[in-house]
C-alpha beads as a LAMMPS data file, in Angstrom:
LAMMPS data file: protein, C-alpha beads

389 atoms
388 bonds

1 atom types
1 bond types

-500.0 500.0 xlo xhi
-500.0 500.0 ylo yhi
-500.0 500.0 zlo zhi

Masses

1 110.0

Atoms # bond

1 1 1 118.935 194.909 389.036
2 1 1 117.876 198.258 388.332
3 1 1 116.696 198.615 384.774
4 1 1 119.280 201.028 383.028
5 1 1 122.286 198.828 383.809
6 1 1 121.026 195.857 381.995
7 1 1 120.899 195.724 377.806
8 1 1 118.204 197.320 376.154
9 1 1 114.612 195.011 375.202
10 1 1 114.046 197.134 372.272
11 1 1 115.527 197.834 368.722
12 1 1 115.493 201.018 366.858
13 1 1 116.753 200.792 362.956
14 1 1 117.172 203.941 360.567
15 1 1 116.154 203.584 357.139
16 1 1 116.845 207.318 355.733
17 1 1 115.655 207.261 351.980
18 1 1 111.957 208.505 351.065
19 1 1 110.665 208.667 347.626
20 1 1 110.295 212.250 347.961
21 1 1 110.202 215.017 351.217
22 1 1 106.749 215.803 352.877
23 1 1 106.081 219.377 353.001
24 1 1 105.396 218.846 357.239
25 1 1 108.427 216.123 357.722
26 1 1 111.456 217.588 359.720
27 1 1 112.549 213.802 360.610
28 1 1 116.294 212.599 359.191
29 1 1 115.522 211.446 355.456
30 1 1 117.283 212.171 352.086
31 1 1 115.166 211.510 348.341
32 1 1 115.943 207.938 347.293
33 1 1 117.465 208.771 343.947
34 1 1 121.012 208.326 343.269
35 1 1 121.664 206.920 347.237
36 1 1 124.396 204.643 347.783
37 1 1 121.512 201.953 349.634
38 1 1 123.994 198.895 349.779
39 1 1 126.933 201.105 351.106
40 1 1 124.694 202.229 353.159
41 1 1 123.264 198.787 354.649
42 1 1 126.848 197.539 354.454
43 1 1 127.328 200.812 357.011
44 1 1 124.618 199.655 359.263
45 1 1 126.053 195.961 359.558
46 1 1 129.385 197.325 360.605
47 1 1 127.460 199.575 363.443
48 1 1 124.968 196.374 364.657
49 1 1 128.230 194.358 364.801
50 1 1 130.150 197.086 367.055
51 1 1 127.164 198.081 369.149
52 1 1 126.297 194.179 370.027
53 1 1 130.121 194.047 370.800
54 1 1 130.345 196.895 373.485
55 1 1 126.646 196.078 374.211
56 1 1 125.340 192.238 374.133
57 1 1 121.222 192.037 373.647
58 1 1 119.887 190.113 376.348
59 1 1 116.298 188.910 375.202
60 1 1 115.269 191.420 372.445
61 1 1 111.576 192.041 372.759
62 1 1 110.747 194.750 370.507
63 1 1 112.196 195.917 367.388
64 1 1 111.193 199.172 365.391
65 1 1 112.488 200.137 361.693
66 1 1 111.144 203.450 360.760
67 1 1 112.707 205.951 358.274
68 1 1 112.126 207.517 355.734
69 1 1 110.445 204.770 354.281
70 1 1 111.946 201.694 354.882
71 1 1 109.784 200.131 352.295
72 1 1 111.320 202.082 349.414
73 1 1 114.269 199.039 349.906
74 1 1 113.549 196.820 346.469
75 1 1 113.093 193.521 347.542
76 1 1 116.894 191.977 347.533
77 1 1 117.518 194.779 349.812
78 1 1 115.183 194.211 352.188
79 1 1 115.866 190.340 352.446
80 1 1 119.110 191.871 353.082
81 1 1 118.843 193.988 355.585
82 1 1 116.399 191.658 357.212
83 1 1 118.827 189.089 357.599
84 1 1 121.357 191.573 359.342
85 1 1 118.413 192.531 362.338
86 1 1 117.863 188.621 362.630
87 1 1 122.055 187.847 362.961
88 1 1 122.702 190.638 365.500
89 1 1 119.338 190.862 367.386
90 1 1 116.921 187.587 367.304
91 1 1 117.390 184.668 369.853
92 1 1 117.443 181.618 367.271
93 1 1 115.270 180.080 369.202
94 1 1 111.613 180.112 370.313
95 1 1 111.918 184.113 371.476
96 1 1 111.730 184.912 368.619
97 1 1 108.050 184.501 367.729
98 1 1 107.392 186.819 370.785
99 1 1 109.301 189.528 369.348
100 1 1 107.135 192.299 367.745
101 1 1 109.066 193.490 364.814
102 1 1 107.242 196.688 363.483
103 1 1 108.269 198.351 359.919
104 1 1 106.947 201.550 358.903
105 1 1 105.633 202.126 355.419
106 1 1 104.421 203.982 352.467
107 1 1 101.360 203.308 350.849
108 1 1 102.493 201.890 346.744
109 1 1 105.740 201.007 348.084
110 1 1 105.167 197.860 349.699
111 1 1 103.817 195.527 346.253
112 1 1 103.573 191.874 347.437
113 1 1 106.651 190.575 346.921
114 1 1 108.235 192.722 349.016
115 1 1 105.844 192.298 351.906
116 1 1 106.946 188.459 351.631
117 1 1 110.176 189.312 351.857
118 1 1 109.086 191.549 354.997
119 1 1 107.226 188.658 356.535
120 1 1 109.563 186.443 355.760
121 1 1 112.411 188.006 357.215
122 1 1 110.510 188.420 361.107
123 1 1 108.618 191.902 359.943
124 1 1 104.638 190.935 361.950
125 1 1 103.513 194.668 362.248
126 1 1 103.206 197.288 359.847
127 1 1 102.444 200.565 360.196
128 1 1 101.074 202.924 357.195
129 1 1 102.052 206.342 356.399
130 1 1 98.254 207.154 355.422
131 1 1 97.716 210.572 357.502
132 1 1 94.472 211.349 354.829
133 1 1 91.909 209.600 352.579
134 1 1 91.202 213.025 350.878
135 1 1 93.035 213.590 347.750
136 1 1 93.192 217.429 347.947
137 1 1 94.716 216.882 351.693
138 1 1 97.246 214.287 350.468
139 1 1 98.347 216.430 347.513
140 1 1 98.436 219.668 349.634
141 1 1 101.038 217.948 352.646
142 1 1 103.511 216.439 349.991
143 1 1 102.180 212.400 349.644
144 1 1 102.694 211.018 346.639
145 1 1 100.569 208.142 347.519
146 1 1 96.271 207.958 346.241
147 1 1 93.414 206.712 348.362
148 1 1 93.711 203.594 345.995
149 1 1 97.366 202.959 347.344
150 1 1 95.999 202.931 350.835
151 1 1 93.676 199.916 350.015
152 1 1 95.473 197.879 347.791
153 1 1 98.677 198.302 350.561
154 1 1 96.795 196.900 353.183
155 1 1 94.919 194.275 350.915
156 1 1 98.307 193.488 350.188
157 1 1 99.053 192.769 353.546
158 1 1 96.818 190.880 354.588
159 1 1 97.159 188.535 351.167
160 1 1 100.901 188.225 352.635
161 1 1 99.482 187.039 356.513
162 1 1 100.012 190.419 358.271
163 1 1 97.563 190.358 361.097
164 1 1 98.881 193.418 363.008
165 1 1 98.348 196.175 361.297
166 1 1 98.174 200.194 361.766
167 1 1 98.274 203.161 359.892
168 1 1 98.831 207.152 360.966
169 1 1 96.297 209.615 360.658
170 1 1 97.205 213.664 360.897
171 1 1 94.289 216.629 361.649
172 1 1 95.107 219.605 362.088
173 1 1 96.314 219.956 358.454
174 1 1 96.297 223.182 356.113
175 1 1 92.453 223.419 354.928
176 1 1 91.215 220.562 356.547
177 1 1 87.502 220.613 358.074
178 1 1 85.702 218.625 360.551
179 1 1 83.905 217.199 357.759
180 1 1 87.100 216.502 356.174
181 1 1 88.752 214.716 359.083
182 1 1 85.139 212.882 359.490
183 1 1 85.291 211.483 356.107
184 1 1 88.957 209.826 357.009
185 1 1 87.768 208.318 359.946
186 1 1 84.760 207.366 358.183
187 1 1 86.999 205.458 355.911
188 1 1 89.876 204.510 358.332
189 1 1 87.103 202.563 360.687
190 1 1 85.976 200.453 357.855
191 1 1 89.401 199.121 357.422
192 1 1 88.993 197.686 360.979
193 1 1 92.645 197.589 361.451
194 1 1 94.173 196.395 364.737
195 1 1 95.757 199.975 365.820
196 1 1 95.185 203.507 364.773
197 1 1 97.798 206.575 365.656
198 1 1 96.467 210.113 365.041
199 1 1 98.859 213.097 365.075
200 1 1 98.164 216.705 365.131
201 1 1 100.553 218.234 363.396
202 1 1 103.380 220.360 364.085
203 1 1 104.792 222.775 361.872
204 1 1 108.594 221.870 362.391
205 1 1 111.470 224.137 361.739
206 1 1 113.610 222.724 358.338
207 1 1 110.127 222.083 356.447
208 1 1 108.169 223.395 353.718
209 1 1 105.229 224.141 356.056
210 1 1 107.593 226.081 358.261
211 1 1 109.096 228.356 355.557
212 1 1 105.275 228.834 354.503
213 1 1 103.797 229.265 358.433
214 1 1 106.547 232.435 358.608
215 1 1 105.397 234.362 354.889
216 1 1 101.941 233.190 356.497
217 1 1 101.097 231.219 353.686
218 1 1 99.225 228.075 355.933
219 1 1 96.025 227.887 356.117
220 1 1 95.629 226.203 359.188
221 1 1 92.270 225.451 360.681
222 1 1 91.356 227.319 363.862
223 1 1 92.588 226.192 367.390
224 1 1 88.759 225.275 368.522
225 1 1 88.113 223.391 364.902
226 1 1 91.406 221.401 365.915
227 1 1 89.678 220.444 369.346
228 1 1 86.757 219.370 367.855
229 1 1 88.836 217.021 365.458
230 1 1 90.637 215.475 368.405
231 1 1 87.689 215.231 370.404
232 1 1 85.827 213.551 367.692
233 1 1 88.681 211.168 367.006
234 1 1 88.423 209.809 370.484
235 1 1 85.331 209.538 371.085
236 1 1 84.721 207.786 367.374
237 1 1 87.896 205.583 368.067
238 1 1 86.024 204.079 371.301
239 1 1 82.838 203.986 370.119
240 1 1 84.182 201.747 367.780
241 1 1 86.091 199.513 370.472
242 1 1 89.624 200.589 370.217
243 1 1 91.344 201.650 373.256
244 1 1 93.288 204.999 373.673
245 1 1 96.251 203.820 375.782
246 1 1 98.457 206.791 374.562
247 1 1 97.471 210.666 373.718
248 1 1 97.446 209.535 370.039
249 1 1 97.419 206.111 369.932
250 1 1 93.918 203.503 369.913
251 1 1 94.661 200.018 369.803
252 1 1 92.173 196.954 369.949
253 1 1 93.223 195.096 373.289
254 1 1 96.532 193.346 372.966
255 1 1 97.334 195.581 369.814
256 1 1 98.968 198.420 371.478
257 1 1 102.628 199.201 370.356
258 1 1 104.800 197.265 372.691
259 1 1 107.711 199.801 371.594
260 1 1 106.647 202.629 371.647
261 1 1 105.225 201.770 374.992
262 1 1 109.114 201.179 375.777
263 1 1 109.635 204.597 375.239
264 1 1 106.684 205.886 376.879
265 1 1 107.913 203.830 380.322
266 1 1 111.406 205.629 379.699
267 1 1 112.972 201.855 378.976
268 1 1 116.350 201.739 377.247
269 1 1 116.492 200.830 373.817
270 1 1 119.325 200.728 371.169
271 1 1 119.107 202.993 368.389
272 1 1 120.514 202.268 365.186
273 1 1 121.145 204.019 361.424
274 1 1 122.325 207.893 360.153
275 1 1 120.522 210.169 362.735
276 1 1 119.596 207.745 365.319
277 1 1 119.145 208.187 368.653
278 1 1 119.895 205.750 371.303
279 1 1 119.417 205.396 375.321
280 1 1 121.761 202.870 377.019
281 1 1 123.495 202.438 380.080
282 1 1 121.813 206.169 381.236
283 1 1 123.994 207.387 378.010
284 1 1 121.834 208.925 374.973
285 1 1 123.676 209.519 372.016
286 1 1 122.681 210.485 368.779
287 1 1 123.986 209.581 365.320
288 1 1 125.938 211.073 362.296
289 1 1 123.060 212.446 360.303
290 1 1 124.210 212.504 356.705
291 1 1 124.336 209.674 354.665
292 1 1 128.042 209.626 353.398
293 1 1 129.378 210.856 356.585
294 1 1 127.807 208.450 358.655
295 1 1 128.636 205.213 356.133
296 1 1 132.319 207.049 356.282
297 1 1 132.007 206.798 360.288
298 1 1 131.008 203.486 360.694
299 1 1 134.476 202.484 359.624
300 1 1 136.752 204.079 362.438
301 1 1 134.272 202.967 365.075
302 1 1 130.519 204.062 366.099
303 1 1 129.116 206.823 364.169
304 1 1 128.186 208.526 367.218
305 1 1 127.584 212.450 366.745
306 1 1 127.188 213.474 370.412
307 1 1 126.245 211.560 373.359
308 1 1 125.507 212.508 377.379
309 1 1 125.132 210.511 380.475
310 1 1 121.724 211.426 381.575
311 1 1 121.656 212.270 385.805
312 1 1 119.221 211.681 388.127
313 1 1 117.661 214.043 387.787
314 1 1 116.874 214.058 384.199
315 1 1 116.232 210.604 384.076
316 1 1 113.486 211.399 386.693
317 1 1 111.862 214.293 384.613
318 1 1 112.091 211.855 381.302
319 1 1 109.944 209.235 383.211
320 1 1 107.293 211.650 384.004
321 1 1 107.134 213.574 380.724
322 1 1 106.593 210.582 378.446
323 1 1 105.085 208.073 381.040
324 1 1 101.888 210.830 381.448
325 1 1 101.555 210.512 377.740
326 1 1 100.013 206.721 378.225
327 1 1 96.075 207.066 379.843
328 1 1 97.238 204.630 382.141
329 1 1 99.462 206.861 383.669
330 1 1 102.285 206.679 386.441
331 1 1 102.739 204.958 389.525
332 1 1 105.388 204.907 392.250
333 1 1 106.038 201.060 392.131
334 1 1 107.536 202.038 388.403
335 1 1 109.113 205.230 389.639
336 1 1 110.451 203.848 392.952
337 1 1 111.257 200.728 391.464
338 1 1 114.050 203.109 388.968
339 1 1 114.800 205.883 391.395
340 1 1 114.286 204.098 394.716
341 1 1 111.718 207.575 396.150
342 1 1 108.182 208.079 395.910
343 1 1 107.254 210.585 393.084
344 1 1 105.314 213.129 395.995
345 1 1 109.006 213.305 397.749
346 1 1 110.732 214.807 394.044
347 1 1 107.972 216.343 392.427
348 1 1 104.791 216.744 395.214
349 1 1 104.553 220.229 394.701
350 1 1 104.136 220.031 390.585
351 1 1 101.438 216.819 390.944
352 1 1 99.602 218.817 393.759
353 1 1 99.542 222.122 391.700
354 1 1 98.161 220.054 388.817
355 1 1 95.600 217.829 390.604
356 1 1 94.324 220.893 391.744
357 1 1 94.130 222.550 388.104
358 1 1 92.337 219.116 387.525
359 1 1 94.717 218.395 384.593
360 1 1 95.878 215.665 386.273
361 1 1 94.337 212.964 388.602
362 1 1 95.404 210.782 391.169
363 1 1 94.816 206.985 392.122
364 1 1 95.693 204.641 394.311
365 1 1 99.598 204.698 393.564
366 1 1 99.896 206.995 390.650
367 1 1 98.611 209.695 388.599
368 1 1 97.452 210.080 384.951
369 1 1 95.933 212.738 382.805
370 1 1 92.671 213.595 383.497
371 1 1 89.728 213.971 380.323
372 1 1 90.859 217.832 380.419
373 1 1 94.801 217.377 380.978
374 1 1 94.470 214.935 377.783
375 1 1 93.379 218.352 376.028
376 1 1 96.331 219.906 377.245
377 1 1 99.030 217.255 377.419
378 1 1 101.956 219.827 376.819
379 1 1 101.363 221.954 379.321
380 1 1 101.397 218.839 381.649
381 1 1 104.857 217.940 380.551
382 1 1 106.237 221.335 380.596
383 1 1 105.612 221.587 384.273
384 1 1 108.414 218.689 384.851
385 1 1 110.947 220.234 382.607
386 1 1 114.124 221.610 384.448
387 1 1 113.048 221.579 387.688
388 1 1 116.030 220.772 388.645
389 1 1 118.370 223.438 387.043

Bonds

1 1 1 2
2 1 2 3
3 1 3 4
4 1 4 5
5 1 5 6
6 1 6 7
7 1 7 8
8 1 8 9
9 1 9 10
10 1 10 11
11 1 11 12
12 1 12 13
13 1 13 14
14 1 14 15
15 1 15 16
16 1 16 17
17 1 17 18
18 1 18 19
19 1 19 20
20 1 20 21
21 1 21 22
22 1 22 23
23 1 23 24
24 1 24 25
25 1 25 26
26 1 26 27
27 1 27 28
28 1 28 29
29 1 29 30
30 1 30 31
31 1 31 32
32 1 32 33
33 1 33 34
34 1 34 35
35 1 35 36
36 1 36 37
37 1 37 38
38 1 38 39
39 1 39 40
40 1 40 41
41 1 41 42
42 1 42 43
43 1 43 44
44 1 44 45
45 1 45 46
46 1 46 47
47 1 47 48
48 1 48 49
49 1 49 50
50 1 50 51
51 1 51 52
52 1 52 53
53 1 53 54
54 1 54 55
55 1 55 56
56 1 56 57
57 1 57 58
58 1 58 59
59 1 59 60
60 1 60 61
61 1 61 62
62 1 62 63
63 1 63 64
64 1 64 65
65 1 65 66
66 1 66 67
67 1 67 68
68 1 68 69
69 1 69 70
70 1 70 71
71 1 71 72
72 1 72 73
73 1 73 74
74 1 74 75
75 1 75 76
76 1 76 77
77 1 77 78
78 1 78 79
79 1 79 80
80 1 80 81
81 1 81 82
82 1 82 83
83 1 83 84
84 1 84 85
85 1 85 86
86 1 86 87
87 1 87 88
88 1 88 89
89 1 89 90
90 1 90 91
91 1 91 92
92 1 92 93
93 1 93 94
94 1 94 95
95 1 95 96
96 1 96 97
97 1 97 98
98 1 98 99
99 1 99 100
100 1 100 101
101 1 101 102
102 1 102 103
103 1 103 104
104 1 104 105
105 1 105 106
106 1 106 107
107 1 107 108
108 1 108 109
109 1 109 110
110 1 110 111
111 1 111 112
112 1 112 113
113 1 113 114
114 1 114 115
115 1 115 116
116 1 116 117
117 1 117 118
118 1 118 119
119 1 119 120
120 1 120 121
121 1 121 122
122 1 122 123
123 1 123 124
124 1 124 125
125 1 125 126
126 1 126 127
127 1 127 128
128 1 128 129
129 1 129 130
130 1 130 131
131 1 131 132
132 1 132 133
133 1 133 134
134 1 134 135
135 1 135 136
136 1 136 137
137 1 137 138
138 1 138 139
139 1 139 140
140 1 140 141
141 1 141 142
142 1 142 143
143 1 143 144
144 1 144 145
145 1 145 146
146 1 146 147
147 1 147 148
148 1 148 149
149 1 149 150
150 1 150 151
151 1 151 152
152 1 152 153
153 1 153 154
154 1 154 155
155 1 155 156
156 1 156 157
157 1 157 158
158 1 158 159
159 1 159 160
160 1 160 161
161 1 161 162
162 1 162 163
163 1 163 164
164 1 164 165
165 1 165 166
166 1 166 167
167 1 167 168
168 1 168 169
169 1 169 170
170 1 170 171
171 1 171 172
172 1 172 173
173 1 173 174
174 1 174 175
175 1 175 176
176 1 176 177
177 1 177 178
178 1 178 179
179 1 179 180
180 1 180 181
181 1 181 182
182 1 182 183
183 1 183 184
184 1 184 185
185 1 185 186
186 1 186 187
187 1 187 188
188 1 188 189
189 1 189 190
190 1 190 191
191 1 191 192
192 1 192 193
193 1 193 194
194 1 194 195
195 1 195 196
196 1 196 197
197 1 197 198
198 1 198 199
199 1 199 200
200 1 200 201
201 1 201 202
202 1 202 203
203 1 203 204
204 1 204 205
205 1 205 206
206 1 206 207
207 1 207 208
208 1 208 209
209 1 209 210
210 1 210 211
211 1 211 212
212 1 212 213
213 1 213 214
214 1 214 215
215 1 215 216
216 1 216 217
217 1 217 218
218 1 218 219
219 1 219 220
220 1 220 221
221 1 221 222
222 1 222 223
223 1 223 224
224 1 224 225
225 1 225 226
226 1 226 227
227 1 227 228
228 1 228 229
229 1 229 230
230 1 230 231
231 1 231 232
232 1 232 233
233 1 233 234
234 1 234 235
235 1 235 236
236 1 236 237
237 1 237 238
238 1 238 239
239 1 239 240
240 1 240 241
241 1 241 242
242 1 242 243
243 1 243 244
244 1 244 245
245 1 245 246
246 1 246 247
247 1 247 248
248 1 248 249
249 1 249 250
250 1 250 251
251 1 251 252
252 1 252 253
253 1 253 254
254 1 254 255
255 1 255 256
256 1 256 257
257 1 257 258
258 1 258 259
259 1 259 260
260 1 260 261
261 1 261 262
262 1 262 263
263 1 263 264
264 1 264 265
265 1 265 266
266 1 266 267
267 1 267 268
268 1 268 269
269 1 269 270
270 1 270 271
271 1 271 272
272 1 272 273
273 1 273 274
274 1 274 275
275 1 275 276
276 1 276 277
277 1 277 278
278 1 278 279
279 1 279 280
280 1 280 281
281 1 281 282
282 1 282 283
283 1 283 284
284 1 284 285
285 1 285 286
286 1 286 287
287 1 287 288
288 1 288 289
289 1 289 290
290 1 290 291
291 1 291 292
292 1 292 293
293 1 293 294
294 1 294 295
295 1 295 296
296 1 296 297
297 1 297 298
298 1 298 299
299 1 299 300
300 1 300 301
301 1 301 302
302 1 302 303
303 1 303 304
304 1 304 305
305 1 305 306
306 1 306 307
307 1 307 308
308 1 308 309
309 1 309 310
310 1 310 311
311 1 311 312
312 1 312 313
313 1 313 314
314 1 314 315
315 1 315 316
316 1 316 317
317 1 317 318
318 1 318 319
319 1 319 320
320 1 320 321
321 1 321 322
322 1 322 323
323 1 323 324
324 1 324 325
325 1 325 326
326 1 326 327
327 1 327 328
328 1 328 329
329 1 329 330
330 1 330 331
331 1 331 332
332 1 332 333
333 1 333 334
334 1 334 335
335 1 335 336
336 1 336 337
337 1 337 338
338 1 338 339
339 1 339 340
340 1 340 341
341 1 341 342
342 1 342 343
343 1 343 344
344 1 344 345
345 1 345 346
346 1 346 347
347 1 347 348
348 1 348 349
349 1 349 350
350 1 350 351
351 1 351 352
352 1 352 353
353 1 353 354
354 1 354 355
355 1 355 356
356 1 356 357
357 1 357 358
358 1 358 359
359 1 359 360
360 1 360 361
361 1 361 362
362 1 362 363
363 1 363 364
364 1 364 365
365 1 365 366
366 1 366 367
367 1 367 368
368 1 368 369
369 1 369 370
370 1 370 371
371 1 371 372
372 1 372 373
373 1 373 374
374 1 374 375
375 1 375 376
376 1 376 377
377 1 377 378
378 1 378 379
379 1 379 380
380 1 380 381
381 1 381 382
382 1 382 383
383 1 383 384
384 1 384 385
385 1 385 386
386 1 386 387
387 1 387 388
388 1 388 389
């Protein structure tokens, strides 16, 4: 049966509230304080009981709860809300060990009763908002977490049986130097966690760094200095024995992220919470975005904001955009297998243009990014955007 008329594998779950907003974060989160949380979870049960309604899971496989910071939830909360993801979207049976259930989280928000109540409740991967271990860099993109957090978090952890465990990285950030971004991996390897994702960042419209990129007030290091930090990163990142499976992610093998991989293959997934998105059915929709509105919405029906049947066409651009981003790249057993062509009969012109460029190259069945299209990954996926218009 061909894959998007079946029920999504994979879970996405909104928690919205942060302890406070990071100067580079455009992503759909309001400051904890004075936040109707239970009104809020009460919100999401009503929208996991309507959307497993229209929508019955099928053998779950992967489910993702990213925010804000979900761990900001005190620990009744998140025993909670944990026991609303296992009613609506575990087996009850034996399944349910195979799930990978990832959580996001802050560094000195996650003390160690509330990672039992995380591991308790199904949570078996975290992932770390660390992004620096220098304390001039975390104070100068908004963290409110120390280098001490970082360690006792993922001492934590471990104490509490977590044997999956990532955190984020960022280069690329206002006064950061080689050296700088050196020292973090210096200190990032001798955690010898299980998965590593490294970001460059992005100055997003609706941020701090934004409104400070136009007065030019950003320091930002030089586009060749940023090269050398990425370059550095991978080559440190295998030296080390971690495998980069993604453009920014390095996993040890069997520790990649089976979700995000999900995404990356252009699977369906549902997508839960205020500001979600969600891909079913060929449909995307995304979610009220405001905290009241959306608890308000969940009680006439889905809080959906706006929602599109993807064609085609689209659907055939998605799958090459975000499949290219995994090293592995794309073949036409996947593509055919969705689309019933061969990727050369739809797009032969763009993956000849780009072999040629050598920013892509091809193997028996497929293509992926060569060592230089890895370098410059966006102008690989531009070249499949609206092709079709």
């Amino acid at each position: 049966m061909n894959s998007f008329h079946i029920a999504p594998k994979a879970v996405y779950l909104h928690i919205p509230f942060c302890t406070n907003k990071c100067h580079y974060c455009d992503f759909n989160s309001y400051v904890l304080k004075g936040q109707p949380v239970r009104e809020y979870l009460d919100a999401l049960e009503r929208e996991m009981e309507q959307t497993v309604k229209q929508l019955p899971p099928d053998g779950i496989e992967t489910i993702f709860v990213g925010g804000g910071t979900p761990t900001v939830l005190l620990p009744d909360q998140m025993e909670h809300f944990l026991r609303l993801v296992r009613t609506y979207f575990f087996h009850g049976d034996a399944r349910d060990e195979q799930i990978e259930f990832s959580m996001e989280a802050n560094p000195g928000t996650t003390d160690i009763d509330k990672l039992h109540a995380m591991k308790a409740g199904g949570v078996n991967r975290i992932s770390f908002g660390v992004q620096s271990f220098d304390p001039m860099l975390l104070a100068e993109i908004g963290r409110i977490h120390n280098v001490d957090d970082v360690y006792r978090s993922i001492e934590n952890a471990r104490t509490a049986g977590f044997n999956n465990l990532s955190i984020d990285l960022m280069f690329g950030l206002p006064k950061q130097t080689i050296a700088m971004m050196q020292q973090t991996l210096d200190a990032a390897l001798k955690l010898d966690l299980q998965h590593y994702s490294i970001y460059g960042l992005k100055v997003e419209e609706n941020t701090l760094f934004h409104t400070l990129f136009q007065k030019n007030q950003l320091a930002l290091p030089d586009e060749d200095d940023e090269v050398q930090m990425y370059l550095s990163i991978m080559e440190r990142l295998q030296a080390a024995g971690y495998s980069q499976y993604e453009i920014s992610n390095f996993a040890k093998p069997g520790y990649e992220s089976r979700h995000n991989s999900m995404y990356w293959r252009n699977q369906s997934y549902y997508g839960l919470g205020a500001g979600a998105h969600g891909y079913m059915l060929r449909q995307r929709h995304s979610n009220v975005k405001a905290i009241q509105p959306y608890i308000d919405a969940t009680k006439l029906g889905l809080p959906i904001l706006d929602g599109h049947e993807v064609s085609r066409e689209e659907a055939m651009e998605d799958f090459m955009m975000v499949g290219l981003r995994m090293l592995k790249g794309v073949t036409n057993q996947d593509f055919s297998s969705q689309f019933d062509v061969t990727m050369e009969s739809v797009f032969g012109e763009i993956l000849e243009k780009l072999t040629q460029k050598k920013l892509l190259t091809a193997f028996d069945g497929g293509y992926r990014l060569s060592e230089h299209g890895i370098l410059l990954g966006n102008e690989v996926f531009a070249e499949f955007i609206g092709i079709f218009a």
